[in-house]
N, C-alpha and C positions, 0 to 999 in steps of 0.2 A: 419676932413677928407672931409666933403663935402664940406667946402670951397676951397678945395684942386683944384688950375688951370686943375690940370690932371684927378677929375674925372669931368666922364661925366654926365650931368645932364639930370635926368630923367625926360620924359615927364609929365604933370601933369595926364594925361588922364591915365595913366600904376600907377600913387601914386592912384588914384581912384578906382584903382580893389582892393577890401576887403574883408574878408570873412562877412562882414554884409554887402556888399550894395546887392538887392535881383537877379539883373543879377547874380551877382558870384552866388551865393546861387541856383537857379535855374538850370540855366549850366556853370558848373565853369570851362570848356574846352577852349573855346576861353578867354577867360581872362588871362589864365595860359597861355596860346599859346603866347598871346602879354608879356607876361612878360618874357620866357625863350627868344623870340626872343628879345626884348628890353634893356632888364635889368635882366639877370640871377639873380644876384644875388644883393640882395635889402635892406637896412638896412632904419627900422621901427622907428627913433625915438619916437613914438606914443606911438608906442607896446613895445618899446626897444627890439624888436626883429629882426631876419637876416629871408629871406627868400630865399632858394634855389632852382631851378626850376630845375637845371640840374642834373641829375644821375651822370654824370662824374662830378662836381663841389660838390656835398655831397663825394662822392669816395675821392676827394683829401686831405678833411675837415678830 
């Protein structure tokens, strides 16, 4: 899928917000802000996990 032409690639600087790096950890507001706007919805090969920012996008899940 992520080599997939149709999505779109996400900035390195939005894969950087974690919940360990200590920005996040401190104030995890602007982080999440750039990530609903950027890239709602985000899959982690790291974590093998999905993250969702949007209340309507968990809603349609």
């Amino acid at each position: 899928m992520a080599d997939d032409p149709g999505t779109p690639r996400v900035p390195q600087s939005v894969l950087e917000v974690t919940a360990f790096s200590p920005d996040a950890r401190n104030d995890p507001h602007p982080p999440l802000e750039a990530l609903r706007h950027n890239c709602p919805v985000l899959r982690d090969e790291m974590a093998k996990t999905w993250f969702l920012t949007r209340y309507a996008d968990i809603r349609e899940t």
